[in-house]
C-alpha positions in Angstrom: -10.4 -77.7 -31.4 -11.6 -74.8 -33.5 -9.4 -71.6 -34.1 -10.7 -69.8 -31.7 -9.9 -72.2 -29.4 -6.3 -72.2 -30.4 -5.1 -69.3 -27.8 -4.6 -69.3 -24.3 -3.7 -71.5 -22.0 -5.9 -74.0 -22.8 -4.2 -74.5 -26.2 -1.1 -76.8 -24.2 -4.0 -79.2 -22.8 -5.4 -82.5 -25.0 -9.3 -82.6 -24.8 -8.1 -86.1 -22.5 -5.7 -84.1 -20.2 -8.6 -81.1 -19.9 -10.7 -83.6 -18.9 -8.6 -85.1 -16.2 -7.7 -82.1 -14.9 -11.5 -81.0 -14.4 -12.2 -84.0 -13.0 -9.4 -83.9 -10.5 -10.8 -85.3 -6.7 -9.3 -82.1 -5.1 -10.3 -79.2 -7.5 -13.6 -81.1 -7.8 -14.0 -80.8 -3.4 -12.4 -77.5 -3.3 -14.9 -76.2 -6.3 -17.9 -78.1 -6.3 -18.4 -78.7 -2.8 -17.8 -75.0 -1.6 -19.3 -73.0 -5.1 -22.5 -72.6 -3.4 -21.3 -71.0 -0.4 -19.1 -68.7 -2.3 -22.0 -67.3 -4.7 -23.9 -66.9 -1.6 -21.3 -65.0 0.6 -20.4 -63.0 -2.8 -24.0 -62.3 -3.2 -24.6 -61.3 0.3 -21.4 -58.9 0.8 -22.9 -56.9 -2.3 -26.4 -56.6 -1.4 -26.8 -57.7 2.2 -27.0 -53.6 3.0 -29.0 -52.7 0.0 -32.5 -51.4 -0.2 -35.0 -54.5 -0.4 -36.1 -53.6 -4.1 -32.2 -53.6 -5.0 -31.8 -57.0 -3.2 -35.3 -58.7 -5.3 -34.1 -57.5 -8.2 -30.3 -59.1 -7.6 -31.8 -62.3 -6.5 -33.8 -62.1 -9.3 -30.7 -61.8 -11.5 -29.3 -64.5 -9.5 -32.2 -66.8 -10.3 -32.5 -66.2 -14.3 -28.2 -66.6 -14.1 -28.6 -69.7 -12.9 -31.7 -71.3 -14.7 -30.4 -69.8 -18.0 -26.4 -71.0 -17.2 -25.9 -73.9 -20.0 -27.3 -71.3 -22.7 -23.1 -70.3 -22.4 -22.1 -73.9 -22.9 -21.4 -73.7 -26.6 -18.7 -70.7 -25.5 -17.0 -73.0 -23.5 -14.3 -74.2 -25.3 -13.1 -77.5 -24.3 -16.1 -79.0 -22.0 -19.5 -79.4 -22.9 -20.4 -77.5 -19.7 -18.3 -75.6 -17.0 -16.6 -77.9 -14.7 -16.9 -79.6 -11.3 -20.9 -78.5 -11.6 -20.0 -74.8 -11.0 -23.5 -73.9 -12.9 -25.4 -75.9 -10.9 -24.1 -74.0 -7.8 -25.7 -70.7 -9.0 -29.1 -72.0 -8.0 -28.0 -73.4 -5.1 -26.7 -70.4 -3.6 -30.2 -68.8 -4.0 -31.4 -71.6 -1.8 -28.6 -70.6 0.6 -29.3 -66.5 0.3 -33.2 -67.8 1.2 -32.4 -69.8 4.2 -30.4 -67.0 5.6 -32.8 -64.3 5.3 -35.5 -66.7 6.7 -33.5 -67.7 9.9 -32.2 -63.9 10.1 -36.6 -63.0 10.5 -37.2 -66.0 12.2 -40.0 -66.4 9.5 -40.5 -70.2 10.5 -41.1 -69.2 14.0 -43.5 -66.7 12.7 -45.5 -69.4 10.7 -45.3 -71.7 13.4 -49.2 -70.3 14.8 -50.8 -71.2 11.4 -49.0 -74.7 10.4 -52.1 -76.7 10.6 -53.3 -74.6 7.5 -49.6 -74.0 5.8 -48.6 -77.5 5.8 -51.1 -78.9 3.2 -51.3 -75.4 1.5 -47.5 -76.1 0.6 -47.7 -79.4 0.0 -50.8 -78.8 -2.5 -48.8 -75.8 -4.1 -45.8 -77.8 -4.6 -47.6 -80.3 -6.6 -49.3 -78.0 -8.2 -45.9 -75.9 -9.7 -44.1 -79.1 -9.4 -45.6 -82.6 -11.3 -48.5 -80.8 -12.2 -47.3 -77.7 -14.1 -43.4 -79.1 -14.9 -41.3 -81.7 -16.2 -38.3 -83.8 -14.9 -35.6 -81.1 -13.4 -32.5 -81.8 -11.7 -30.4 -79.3 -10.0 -27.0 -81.4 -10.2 -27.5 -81.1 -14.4 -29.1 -77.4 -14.4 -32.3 -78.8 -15.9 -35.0 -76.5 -14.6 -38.5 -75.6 -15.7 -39.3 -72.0 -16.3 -37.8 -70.2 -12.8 -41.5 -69.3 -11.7 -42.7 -73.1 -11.5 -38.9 -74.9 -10.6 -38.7 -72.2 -7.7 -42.2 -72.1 -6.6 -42.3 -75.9 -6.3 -38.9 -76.0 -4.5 -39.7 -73.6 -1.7 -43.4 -74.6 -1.2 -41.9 -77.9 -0.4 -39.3 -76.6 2.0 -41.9 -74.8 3.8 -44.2 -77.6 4.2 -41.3 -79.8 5.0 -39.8 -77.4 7.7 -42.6 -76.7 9.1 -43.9 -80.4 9.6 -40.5 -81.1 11.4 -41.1 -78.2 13.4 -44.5 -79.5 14.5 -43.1 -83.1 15.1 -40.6 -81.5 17.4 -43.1 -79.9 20.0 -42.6 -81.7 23.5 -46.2 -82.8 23.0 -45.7 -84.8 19.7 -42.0 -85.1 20.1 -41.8 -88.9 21.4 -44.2 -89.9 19.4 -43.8 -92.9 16.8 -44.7 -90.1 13.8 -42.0 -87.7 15.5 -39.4 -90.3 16.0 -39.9 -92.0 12.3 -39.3 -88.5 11.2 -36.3 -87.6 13.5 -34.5 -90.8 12.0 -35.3 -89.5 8.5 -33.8 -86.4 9.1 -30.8 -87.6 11.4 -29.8 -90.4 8.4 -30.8 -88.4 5.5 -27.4 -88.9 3.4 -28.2 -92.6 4.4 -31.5 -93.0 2.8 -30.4 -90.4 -0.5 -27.5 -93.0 -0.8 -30.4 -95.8 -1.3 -32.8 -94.1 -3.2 -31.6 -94.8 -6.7 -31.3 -98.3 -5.9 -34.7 -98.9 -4.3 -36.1 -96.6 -7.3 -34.4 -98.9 -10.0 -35.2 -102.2 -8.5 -38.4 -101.6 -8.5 -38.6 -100.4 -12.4 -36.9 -103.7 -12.7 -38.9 -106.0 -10.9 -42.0 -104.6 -12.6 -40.7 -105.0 -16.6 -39.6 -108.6 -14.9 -43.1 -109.0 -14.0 -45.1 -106.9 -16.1 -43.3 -106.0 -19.4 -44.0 -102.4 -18.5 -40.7 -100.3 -19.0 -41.2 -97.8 -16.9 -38.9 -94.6 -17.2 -39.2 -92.5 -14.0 -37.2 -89.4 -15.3 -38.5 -88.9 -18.2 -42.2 -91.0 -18.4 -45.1 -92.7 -16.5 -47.9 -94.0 -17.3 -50.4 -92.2 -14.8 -49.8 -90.0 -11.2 -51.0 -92.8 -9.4 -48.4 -95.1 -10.6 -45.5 -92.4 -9.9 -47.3 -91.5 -6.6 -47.4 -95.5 -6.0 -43.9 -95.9 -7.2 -42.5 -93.0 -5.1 -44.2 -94.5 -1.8 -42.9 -98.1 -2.3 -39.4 -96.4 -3.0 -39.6 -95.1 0.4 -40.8 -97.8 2.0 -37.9 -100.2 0.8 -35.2 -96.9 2.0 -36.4 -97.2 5.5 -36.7 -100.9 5.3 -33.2 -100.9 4.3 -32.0 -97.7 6.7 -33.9 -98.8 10.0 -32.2 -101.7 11.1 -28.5 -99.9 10.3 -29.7 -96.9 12.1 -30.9 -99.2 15.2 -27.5 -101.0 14.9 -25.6 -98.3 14.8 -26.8 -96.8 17.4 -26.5 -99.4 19.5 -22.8 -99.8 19.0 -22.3 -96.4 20.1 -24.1 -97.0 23.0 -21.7 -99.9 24.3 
């Protein structure tokens, strides 16, 4: 460690042992897994009462905080970023401060009227600020794109997913076979994000197998239709692989 890192109470722990301890199972659940919520609750007991202008320009200072985070890691004096993924949890909460607000004004009830035109207009402005105008990003490791894009693809694609599960829920469309694929999506999400980086990678496998094309999904592709291609047979292969537990499991809570 340097001298300035000599002081505190950090100067009794090994680079090994400061590791352990950050890493520790139950500092890591009571820290990473509740971070968000705090910022939010923080957030919201300062500015919940404030004038709107005061609260846009404290989420603001929320966003920038969080995007702009990892320019402190070099002050941090024993990891190479803050521990159990604290940083990450800024943005998140502004995810949570923007769900609150929008249940508080019912706003997707409010959109509801219009969703035949929303729906694609979200989905084509999330392309747009997301592969179109930005790079790889990845809340978990705080790598974002300039706020402006990461934030405008993020809650285009929110809308236009809320609001398509909203319209597969009407009674009219609700037993559908496009309303039920999409209720068993939803209902075994953490199932089919479990998957996902094994039907992603064995796919990039299978085609340098067959191909010799390395493909690198996070950080290069050859063309949009290949990731577009890629990104729909990834799917395919998670419900392939989700559908029959899902049918199976609920069957064996039915007996």
């Amino acid at each position: 460690m340097t001298d300035r890192n000599q002081g505190g109470a950090l100067r009794t722990f090994s680079p090994e042992q400061a590791d352990k301890l950050f890493h520790s199972p139950a500092l890591r659940h009571l820290f990473q897994e509740n971070a968000s919520d705090e910022y939010a609750l923080i957030w919201l007991r300062f500015f919940d009462k404030k004038s709107i202008t005061v609260r846009c320009y404290a989420l603001v200072a929320l966003i920038l905080a969080g995007t702009y985070i990892r320019l402190a890691d070099p002050l941090i004096p024993v990891m190479n970023r803050l521990p159990w993924k604290v940083d990450s949890a800024l943005c998140a909460a502004v995810f949570l401060i923007a769900g609150y607000y929008a249940n508080r004004t019912k706003l997707l009830e409010k959109m509801m009227p219009y969703a035949g035109f929303l729906i694609p207009f979200f989905a084509v402005l999330s392309f747009f600020f997301g592969p179109k105008l930005s790079d790889y990003v990845n809340l978990c490791d705080c790598r974002y794109t300039a706020p402006p894009y990461y934030f405008g693809a993020a809650f285009s694609g929110i809308f236009a997913l809320l609001l398509t599960a909203k319209l597969a829920a009407l009674p009219a469309v609700s037993g559908s076979v496009f309303s039920r694929f999409w209720q068993f999506c939803g209902r075994r999400s953490m199932l089919l994000f479990s998957i996902q980086s094994f039907a992603l990678y064995f796919f990039v496998e299978l085609i340098l197998r067959t191909t010799g094309v390395e493909l690198k999904p996070m950080e290069w592709m050859p063309t949009r239709l290949s990731t577009f291609a890629l990104t729909t047979a990834t799917f395919a292969l998670i419900c392939l692989i989700g559908w029959p537990r899902d049918c199976y499991k609920r069957k064996m809570e039915q007996k």
